[in-house]
C-alpha positions in Angstrom: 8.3 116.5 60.1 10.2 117.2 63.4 9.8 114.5 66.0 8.6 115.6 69.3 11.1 115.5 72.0 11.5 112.1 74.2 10.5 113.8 77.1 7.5 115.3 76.0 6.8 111.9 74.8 6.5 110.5 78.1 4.4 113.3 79.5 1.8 113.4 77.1 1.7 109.4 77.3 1.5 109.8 81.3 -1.1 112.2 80.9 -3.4 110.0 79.0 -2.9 107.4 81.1 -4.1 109.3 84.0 -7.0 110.5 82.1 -7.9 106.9 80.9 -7.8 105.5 84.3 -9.9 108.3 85.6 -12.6 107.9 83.3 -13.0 103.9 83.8 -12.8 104.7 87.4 -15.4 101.7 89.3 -18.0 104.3 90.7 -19.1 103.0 94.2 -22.5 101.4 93.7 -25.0 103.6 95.0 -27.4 102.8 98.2 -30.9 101.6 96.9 -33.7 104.1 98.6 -35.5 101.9 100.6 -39.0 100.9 99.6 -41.6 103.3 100.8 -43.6 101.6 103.4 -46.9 100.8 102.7 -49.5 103.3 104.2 -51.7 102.3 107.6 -54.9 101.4 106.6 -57.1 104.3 108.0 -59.2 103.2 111.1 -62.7 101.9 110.0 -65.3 104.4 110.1 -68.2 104.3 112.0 -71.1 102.0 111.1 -73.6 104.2 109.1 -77.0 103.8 110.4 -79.5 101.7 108.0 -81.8 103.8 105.5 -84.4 101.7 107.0 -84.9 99.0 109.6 -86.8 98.2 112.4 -85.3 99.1 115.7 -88.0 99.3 119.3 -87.7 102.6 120.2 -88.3 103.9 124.2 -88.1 107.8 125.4 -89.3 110.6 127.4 -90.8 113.1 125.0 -89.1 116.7 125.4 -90.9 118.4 122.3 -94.2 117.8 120.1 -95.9 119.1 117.2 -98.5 118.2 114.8 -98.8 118.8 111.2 -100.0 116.9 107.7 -102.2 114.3 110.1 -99.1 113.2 112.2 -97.8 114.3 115.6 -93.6 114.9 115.7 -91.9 113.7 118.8 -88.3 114.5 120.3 -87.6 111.9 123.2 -85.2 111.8 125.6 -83.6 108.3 125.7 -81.2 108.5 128.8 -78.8 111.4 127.2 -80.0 111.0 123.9 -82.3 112.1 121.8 -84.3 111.2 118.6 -87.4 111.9 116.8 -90.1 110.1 115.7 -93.3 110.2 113.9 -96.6 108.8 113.8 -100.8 108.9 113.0 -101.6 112.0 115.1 -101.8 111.7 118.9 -102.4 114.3 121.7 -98.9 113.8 123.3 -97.7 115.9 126.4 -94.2 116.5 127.4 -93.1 114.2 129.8 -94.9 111.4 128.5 -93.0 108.2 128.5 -93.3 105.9 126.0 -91.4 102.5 125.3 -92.2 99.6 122.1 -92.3 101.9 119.6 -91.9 100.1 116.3 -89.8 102.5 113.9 -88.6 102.5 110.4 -85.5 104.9 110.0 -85.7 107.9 107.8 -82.3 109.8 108.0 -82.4 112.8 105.9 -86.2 113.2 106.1 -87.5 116.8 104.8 -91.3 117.2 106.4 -92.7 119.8 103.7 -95.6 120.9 106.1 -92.9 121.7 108.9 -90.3 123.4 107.1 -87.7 121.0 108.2 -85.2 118.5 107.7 -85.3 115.8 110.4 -81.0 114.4 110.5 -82.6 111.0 111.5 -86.5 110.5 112.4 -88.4 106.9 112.9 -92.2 106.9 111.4 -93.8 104.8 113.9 -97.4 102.9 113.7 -98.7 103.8 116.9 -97.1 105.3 120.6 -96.7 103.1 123.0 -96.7 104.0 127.3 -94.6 102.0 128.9 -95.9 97.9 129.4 -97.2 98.0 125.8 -100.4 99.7 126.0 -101.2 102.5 123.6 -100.6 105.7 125.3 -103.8 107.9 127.0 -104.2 109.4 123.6 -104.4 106.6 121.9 -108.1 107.2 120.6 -106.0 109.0 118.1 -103.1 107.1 118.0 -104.6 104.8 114.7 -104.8 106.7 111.1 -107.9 109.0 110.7 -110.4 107.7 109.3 -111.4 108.9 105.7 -114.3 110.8 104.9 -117.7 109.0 103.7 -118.6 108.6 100.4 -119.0 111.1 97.7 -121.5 111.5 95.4 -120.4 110.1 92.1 -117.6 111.3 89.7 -117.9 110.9 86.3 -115.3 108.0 85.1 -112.8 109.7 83.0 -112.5 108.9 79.0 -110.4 105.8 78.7 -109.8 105.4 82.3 -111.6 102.8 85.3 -113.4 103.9 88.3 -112.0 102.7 91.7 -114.0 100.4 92.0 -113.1 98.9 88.5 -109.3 99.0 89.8 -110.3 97.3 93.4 -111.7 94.4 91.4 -109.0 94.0 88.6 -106.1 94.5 90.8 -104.5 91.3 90.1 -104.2 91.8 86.3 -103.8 95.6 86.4 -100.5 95.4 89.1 -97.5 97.0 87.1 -99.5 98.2 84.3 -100.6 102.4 83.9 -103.7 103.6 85.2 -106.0 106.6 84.8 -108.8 107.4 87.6 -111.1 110.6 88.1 -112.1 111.2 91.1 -112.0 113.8 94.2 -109.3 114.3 97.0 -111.2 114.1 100.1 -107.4 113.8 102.3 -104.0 115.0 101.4 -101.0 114.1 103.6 -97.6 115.9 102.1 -93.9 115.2 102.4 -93.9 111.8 104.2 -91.7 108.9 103.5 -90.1 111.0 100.5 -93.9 111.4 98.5 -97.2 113.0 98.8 -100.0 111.0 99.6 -103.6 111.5 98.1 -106.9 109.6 99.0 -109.0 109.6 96.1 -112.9 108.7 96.1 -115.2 108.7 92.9 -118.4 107.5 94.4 -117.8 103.8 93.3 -117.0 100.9 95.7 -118.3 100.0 98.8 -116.4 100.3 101.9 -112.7 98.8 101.9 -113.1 99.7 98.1 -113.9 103.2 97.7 -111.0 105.1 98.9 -107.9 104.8 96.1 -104.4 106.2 97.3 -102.1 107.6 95.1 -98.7 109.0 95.3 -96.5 111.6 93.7 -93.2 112.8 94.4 -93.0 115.0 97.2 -91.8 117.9 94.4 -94.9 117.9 92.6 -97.3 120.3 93.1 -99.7 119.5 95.9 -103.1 118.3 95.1 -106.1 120.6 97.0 -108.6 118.8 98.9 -112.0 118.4 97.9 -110.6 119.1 94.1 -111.7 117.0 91.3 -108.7 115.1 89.7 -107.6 113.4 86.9 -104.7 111.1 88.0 -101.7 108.9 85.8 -99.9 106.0 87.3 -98.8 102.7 88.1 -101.0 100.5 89.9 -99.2 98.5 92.7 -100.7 96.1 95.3 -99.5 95.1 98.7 -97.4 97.5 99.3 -95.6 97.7 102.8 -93.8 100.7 104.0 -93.2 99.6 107.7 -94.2 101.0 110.6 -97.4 99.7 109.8 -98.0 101.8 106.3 -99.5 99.0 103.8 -101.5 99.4 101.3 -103.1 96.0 99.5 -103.9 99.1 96.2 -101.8 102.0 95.7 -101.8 104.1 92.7 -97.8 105.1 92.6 -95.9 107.9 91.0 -98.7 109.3 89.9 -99.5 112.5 87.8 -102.1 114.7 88.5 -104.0 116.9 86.2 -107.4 119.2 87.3 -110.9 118.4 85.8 
């Protein structure tokens, strides 16, 4: 075999020595990003208003309406305004009123009205200002219910209202059935319909059964004849001075 020349020797020896060096060549150490800072924490929101609470309430009234046995209210509260609700009361614009005791409903859709209230307190009575009931308040305290019926006949396997006055205290939590007839209807308030129920049983205090069903359910007709299925519940406070010592709740209704 022919040797390769001296020179070329050298070159090709130089030449690999170049490349060697070049490919174990320290790179410089690269700059570490630096760590993302951690994000501001976003600026609290505002405090929600309670779903319910009591809260004294004071206003001029700007609008009223009645409708389903209550009287609607917008007052004027020194740049602001609210709504409330209470047992219907012959109110005027430009009545001032102050002490009102209110629950907060925000979100509250009136069925009777139409509407959806943003934020509306059910009240138990309006108030003029030093604490008396206002001029109309006469009507200011939940209508009375209407006298006693003549009697219903008790349906099969259920009690009559009377029978569920006086067993209450063993019958709280458990199902009921009742027949009787509606003699007041009030729809769409506090999220329910609300049904007074009277079978001819009871004496006064005990004669008049309330029941309640969701505010989707089809409306019971008053003066109708009803079969109702629910849960029988005792002292029951709503605020605003709803309370009920017996309440038939989420109930079902079926016609006679």
């Amino acid at each position: 075999m022919q040797r390769m020349p001296r020179t070329a020797r050298i070159l090709l020896g130089l030449c690999a020595t170049l490349s060697f060096a070049g490919c174990t060549k320290e790179q410089p150490a690269s700059t570490p990003a630096p760590a993302a800072s951690a994000p501001s924490p976003p600026p609290s929101a505002p405090h929600a208003l309670p779903a319910s609470g009591e809260e004294a309430l004071a206003g001029t009234v700007l609008e009223t309406m009645n409708s389903g046995g209550y009287t609607y209210a917008k007052l004027d509260r020194g740049g602001t305004q609210v709504w409330v609700a209470g047992p219907e009361t012959a109110l005027a614009v430009g009545t001032k009123l102050d002490k009102l005791e209110g629950t907060l409903m925000p979100g509250f859709r009136s069925q009777t009205l139409n509407r959806t209230f943003d934020q509306i307190y059910f009240i138990g009575t309006f108030n003029a200002p030093g604490g008396a009931a206002s001029a109309a308040s006469a009507s200011a305290a939940p209508a009375a219910v209407a006298p006693p019926i003549a009697k219903v006949e008790k349906a099969t396997g259920g009690k009559t209202i009377a029978e569920i006055f006086a067993g209450k205290d063993t019958l709280v939590g458990k199902p009921v059935t009742v027949r009787g007839k509606v003699v007041k209807v009030n729809n769409g308030i506090l999220g329910r319909n609300w049904i007074h129920l009277q079978d001819g049983s009871g004496a006064a205090g005990t004669n008049d059964l309330t029941i309640t069903t969701a505010a989707t359910a089809a409306p019971a007709a008053k003066d109708a004849v009803i079969v109702v299925h629910g849960t029988l519940a005792t002292n029951r406070d709503f605020g605003a001075g709803y309370s009920y010592a017996v309440l038939v709740e989420d109930a079902t209704i079926a016609t006679n």
